[in-house]
C-alpha atoms as one frame of an Amber mdcrd trajectory, in Angstrom:
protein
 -14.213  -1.515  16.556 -14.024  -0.326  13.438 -12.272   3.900  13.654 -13.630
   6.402  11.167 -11.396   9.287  10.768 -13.286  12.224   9.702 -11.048  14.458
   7.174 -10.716  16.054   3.666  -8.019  14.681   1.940  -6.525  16.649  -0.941
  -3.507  14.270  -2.673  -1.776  14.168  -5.732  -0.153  11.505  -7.311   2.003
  10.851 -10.488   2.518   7.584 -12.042   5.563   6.504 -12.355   7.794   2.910
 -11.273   8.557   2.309  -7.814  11.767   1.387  -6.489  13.811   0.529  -2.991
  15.384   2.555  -0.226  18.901   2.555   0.239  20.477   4.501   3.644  23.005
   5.386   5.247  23.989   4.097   8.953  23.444   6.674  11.551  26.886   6.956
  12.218  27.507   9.993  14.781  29.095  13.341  13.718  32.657  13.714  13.774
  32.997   9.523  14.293  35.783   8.679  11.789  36.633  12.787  11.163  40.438
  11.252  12.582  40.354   8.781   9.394  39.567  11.765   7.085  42.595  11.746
   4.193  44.279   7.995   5.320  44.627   5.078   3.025  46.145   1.363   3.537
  47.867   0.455   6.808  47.415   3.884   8.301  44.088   3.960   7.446  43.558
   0.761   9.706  45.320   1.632  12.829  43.538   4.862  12.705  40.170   3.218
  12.211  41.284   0.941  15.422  42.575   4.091  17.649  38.470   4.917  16.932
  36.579   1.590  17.731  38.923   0.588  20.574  37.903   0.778  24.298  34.239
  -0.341  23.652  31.983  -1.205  26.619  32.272  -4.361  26.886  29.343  -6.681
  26.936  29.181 -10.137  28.984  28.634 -13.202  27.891  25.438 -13.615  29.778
  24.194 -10.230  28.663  24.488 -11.277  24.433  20.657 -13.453  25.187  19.575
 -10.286  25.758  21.254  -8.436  23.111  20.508 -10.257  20.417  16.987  -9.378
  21.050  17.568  -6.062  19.873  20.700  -6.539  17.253  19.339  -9.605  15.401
  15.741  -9.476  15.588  13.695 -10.784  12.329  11.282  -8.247  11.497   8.077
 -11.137  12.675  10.214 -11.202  16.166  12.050 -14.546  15.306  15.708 -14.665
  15.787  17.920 -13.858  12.736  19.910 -17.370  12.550  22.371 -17.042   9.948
  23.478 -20.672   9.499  19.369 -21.376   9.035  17.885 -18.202   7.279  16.669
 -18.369   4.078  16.086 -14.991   2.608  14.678 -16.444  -0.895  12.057 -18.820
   0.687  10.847 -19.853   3.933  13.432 -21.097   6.933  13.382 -24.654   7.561
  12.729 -23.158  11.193  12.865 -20.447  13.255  13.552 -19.991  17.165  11.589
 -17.181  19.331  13.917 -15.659  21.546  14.934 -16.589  25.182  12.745 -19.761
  25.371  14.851 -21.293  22.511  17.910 -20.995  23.986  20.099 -24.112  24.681
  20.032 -26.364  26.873  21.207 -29.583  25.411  20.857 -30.336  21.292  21.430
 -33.479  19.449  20.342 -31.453  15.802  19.228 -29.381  14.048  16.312 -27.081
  15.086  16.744 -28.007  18.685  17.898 -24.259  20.048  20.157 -21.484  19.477
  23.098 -20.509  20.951  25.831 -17.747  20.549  27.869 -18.784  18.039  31.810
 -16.875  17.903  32.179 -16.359  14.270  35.585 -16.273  14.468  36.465 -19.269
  17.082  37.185 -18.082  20.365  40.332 -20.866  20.502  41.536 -18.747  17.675
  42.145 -16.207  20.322  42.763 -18.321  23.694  39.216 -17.519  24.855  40.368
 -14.084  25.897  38.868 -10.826  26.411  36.883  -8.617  25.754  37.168 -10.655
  22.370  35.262 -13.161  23.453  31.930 -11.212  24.237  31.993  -8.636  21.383
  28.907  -8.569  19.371  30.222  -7.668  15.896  31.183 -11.509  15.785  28.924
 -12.940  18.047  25.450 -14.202  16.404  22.624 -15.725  17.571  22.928 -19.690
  15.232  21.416 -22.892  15.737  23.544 -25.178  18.105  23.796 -27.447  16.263
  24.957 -26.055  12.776  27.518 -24.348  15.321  28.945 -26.980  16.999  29.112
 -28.889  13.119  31.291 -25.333  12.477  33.199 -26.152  15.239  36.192 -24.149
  15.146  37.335 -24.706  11.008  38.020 -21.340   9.148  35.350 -20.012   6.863
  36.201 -20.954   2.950  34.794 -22.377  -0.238  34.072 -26.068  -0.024  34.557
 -28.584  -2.610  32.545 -31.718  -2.455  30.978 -30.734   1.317  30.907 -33.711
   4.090  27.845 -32.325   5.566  25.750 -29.488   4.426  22.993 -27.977   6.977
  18.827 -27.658   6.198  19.859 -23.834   4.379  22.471 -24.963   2.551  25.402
 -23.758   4.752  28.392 -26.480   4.217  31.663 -28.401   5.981  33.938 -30.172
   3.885  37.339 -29.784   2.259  38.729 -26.199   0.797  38.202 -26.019  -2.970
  39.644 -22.292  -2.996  43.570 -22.100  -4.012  45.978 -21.788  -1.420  44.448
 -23.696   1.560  42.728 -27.638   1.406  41.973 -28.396   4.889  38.676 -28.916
   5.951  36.537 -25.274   5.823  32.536 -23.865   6.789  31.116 -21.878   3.478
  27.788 -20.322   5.037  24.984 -19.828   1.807  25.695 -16.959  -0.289  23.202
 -14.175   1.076  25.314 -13.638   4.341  28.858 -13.939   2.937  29.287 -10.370
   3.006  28.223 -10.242   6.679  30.578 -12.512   7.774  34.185 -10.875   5.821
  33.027  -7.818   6.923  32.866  -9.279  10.384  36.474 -10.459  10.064  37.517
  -6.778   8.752  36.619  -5.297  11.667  38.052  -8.006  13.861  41.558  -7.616
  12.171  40.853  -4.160  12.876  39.815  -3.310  16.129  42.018  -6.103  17.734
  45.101  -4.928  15.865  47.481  -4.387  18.924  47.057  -8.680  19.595  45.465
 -10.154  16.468  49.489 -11.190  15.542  49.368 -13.559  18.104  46.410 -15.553
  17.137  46.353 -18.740  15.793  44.613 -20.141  12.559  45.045 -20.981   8.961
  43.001 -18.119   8.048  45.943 -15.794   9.834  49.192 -14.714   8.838  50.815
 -14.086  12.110  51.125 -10.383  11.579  48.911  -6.393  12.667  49.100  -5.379
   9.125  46.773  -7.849   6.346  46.329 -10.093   9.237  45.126 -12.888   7.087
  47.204 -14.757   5.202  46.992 -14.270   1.211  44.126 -16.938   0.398  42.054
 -15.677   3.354  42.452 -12.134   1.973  41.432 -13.194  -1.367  38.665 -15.085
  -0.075  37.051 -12.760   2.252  37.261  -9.596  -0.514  35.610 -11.640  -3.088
  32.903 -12.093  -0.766  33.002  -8.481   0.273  32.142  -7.923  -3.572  29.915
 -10.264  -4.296  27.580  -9.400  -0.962  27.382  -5.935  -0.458  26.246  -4.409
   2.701  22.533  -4.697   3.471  20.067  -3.409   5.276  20.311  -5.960   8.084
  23.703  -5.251   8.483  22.924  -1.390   8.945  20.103  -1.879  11.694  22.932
  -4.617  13.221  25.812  -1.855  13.389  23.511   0.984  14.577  21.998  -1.349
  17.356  25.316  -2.858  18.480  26.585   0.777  18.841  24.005   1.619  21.011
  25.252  -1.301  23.147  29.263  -1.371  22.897  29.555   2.375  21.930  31.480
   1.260  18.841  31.310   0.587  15.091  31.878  -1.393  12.326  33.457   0.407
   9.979  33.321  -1.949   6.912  29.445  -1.598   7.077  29.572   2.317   7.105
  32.213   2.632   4.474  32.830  -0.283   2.539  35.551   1.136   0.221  37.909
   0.949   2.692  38.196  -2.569   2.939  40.006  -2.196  -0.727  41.456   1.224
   0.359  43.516  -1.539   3.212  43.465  -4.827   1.698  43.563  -4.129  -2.032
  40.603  -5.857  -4.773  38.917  -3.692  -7.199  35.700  -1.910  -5.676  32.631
  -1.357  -7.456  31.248   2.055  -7.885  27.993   4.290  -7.712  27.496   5.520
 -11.575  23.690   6.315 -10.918  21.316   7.278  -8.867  17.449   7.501  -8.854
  15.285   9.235  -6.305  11.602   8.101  -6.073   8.976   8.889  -3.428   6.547
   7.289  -1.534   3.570   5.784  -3.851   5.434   8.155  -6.433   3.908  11.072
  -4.654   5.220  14.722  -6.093   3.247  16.741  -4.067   2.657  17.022  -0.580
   0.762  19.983   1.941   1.368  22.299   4.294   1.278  22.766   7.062   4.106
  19.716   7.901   2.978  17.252   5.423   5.917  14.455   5.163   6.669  12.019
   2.267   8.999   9.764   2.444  11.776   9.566  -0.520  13.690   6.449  -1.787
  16.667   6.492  -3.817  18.015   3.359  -5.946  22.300   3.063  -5.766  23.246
   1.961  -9.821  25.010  -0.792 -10.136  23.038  -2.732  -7.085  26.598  -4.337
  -6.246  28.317  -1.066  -5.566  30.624  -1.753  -2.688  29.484   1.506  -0.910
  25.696   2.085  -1.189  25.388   4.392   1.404  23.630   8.199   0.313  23.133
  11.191   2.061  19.986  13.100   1.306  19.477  16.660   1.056  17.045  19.441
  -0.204  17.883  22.613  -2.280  15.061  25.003  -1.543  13.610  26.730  -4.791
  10.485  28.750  -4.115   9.624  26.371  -1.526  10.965  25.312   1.685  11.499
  21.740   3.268  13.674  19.554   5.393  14.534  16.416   5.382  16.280  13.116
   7.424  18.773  10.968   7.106  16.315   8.212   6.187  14.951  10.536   3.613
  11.829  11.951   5.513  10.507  15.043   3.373   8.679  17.058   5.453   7.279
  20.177   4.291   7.304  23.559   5.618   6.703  26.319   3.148   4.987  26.506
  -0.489   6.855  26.159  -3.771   8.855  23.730  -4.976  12.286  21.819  -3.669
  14.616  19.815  -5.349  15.596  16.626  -3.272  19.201  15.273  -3.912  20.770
  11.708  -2.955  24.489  11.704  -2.937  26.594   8.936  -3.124  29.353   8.668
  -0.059  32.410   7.887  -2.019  32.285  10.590  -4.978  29.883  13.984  -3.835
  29.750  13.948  -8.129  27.327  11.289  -8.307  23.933  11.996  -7.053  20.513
  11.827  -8.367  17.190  13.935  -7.594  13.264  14.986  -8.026  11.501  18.031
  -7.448   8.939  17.613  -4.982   5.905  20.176  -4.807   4.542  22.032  -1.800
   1.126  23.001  -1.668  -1.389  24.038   0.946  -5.042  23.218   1.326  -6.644
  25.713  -0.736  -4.245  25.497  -3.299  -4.526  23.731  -6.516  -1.855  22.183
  -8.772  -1.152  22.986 -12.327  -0.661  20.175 -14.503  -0.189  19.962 -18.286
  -1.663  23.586 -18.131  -4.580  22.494 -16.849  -5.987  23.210 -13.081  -7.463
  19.592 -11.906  -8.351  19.073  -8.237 -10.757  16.840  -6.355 -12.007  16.706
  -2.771 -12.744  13.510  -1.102 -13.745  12.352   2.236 -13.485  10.422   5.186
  -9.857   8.258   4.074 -10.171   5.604   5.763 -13.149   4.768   4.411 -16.083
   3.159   6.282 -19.002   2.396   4.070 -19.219   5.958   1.667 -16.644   7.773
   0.171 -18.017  11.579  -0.903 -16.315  12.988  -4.272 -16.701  16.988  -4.952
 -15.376  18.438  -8.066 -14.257  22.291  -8.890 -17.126  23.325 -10.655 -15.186
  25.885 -12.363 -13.230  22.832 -13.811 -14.283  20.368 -16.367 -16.156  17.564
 -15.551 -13.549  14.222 -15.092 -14.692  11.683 -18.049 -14.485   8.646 -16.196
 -13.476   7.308 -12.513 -12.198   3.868 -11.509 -11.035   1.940  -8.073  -7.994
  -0.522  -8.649  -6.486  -2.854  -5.986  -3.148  -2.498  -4.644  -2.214  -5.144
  -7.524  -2.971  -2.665 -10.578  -6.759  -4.844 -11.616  -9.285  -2.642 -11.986
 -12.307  -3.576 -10.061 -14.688  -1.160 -10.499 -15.457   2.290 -12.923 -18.341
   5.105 -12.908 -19.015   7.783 -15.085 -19.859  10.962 -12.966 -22.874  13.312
 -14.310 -22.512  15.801 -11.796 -19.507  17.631  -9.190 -20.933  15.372  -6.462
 -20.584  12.141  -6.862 -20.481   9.206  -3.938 -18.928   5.509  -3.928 -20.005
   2.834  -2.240 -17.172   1.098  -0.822 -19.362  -1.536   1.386 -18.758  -3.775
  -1.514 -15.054  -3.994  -1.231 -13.444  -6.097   1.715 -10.937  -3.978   3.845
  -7.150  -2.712   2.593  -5.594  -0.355   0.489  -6.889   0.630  -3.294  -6.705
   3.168  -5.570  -8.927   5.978  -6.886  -8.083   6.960 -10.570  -9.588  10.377
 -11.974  -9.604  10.783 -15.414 -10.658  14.179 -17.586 -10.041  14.422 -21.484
  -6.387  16.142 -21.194  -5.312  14.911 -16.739  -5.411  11.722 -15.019  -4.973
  11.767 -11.153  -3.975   8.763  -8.925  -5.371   8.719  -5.225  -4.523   6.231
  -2.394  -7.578   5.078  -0.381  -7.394   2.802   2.953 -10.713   0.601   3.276
């Protein structure tokens, strides 16, 4: 049954490009305040005095973990070793029912796959349940892993339905038979090895693998190093990884800190990091106004190069003759008329930041525009079969009006002879489209949900 929701909308809209979101993790106040100041080997053992002592998870508990740390946003289960980001999976497993059970290839089940090889570590604790290496991967792709070191491979000996490879190293300084999982989740995984080197400093000289070097300090030995920076670089944190370190936090009580501050990987390990030059801040369908009382809009800001190593921003407002607050995820939301200027800052240098003024209006109040005052009322939004127009009659009369899809094609234009003027939206199928109002000097942009 179709809702009608029975409102007066006032919106305004500029035109202008629309870009992505970047955030920061919700890492909690005062977290890494002991780190504050510390570079190289210091900077490590003070980032594992932090993480240390996390609740530890069993093994049995992970099936239902994952659910919540490595969730696809249609519910599927984030495999890794079968993903692919740039097309459609070969398959996908639903959680709990996949599980294995038995496999004899590929898309059979999923199983929890140790990232870094629990014989690596003698199958010992509480390494051998902590999420931040433990994902969710097909069972068979993981038992094809086995327990060979992550690398570059040469001429591969098998290569899975995503692309993820076994074969022989091709990268200088090691040739012995390596797993190279596809490009889009390289980042994941070194950063995964960071924090392993990291929060399992006071043992990690006692594993055993080529990847290691036998000592608490680099860890890895100098190829792995090189390696696992390069793909550090080349795959820079992402969103997924954000959501993954926020939810396993909420389960272990601990953090990766490679995903909430990616320069120190180079601060400890060395390799040139990438940084911020430039930031833009958009909005929300490039809104620049919003009402009172408590309107919201939600702002997204765009990190310059894309392949900083440290995208994270923290958002803020500067109140001018308006008054507003706003979230971490960069939730305006308004709470006193005027305007506000809303600022991104980059993490790593408080010099770089970028920002838009935002306008706060009320109800009754109109918006000045290249000096002239240009306001229309519409109603209901959602549509259901009508949608009512009235103009200021004090105003000029808008020239021309026309309804676009959420594509940009215009479908449909009127001419209105009078203030009151009514559209028939029975003739368009249901979803989201835009209302364009046009005078000789103003042009106004309004969102309408069929």
């Amino acid at each position: 049954m179709k809702r009608r929701l029975k409102y007066l909308a006032w919106t305004f809209l500029a035109l202008q490009v629309s870009l992505f979101i970047r955030v920061q993790g919700q890492i909690p106040p005062g977290y890494y305040d002991s780190a504050d100041g510390l570079q190289g080997f210091p900077l490590k053992t003070e980032l594992y005095n932090i993480i240390k002592g996390h609740t530890v998870r069993s093994y049995s508990q992970l099936w239902t973990d994952f659910q919540s740390t490595d969730k696809k946003a249609n519910g599927k289960v984030w495999d890794m070793y079968s993903d692919n980001p740039n097309g459609t999976p070969p398959y996908e497993y639903t959680f709990i029912s996949d599980q294995c059970g038995n496999y004899s290839g590929e898309n059979d089940c999923y199983n929890r796959e140790h990232s870094m090889p629990k014989s690596w570590f003698n199958d010992g604790a509480p390494m051998y349940s902590d999420l931040f290496h433990l994902y969710p991967t097909d069972g068979y792709v993981n038992g094809k892993r086995s327990n060979f070191p992550f690398g570059q491979v040469g001429n591969a000996s098998w290569t899975s339905m995503n692309g993820s490879k076994l074969g022989p190293s091709s990268y200088p300084g090691y040739s012995g038979t390596v797993f190279e999982p596809i490009d889009e989740y390289k980042g994941d995984f070194a950063r995964t090895y960071f924090y392993m080197a990291t929060r399992y400093e006071n043992v990690v000289a006692n594993w055993s693998s080529p990847m290691f070097a036998g000592n608490n300090t680099t860890v890895y030995s100098t190829w792995a190093v090189n390696l696992l920076l390069e793909w550090h670089i080349a795959d820079p944190v992402s969103q997924k990884e954000i959501n993954r370190n926020n939810a396993v936090y909420q389960l272990q009580h601990n953090r990766n800190p490679y995903i909430d501050f990616p320069e120190w990987v180079h601060s400890i390990w060395g390799g040139n990091a990438i940084s911020v030059t430039s930031i833009v801040v958009t909005s929300e369908d490039n809104l620049d106004v919003i009402s009172t009382p408590q309107g919201s809009l939600q702002m997204n800001a765009e990190v310059i190069p894309s392949n900083a190593t440290n995208q994270n921003i923290v958002w803020s407002v500067e109140n001018q003759s308006g008054s507003a607050s706003i979230s971490t995820t960069g939730l305006l939301t308004a709470n006193g008329n005027g305007t506000v200027l809303v600022k991104a800052t980059a993490t790593d240098n408080s010099n770089v930041f970028g920002s838009k003024e935002i306008t706060i209006t009320n109800q009754e109040t109109s918006v000045a525009s290249d000096n002239i005052v240009f306001f229309v009322r519409f109603s209901p939004n959602p549509v259901v079969d009508n949608l009512y127009l009235e103009f200021n009659n004090s105003l000029e009369l808008p020239t021309k009006i026309w309804i676009s899809d959420i594509s940009g094609k215009k479908i449909n234009s009127f001419t209105p002879e009078s203030y009151s003027y009514i559209i028939d939206f029975q003739q368009f199928s249901q979803g989201l489209y835009f209302l364009t109002v046009e005078s000789n000097n103003h042009k106004s942009v309004f969102k309408i949900l069929r």
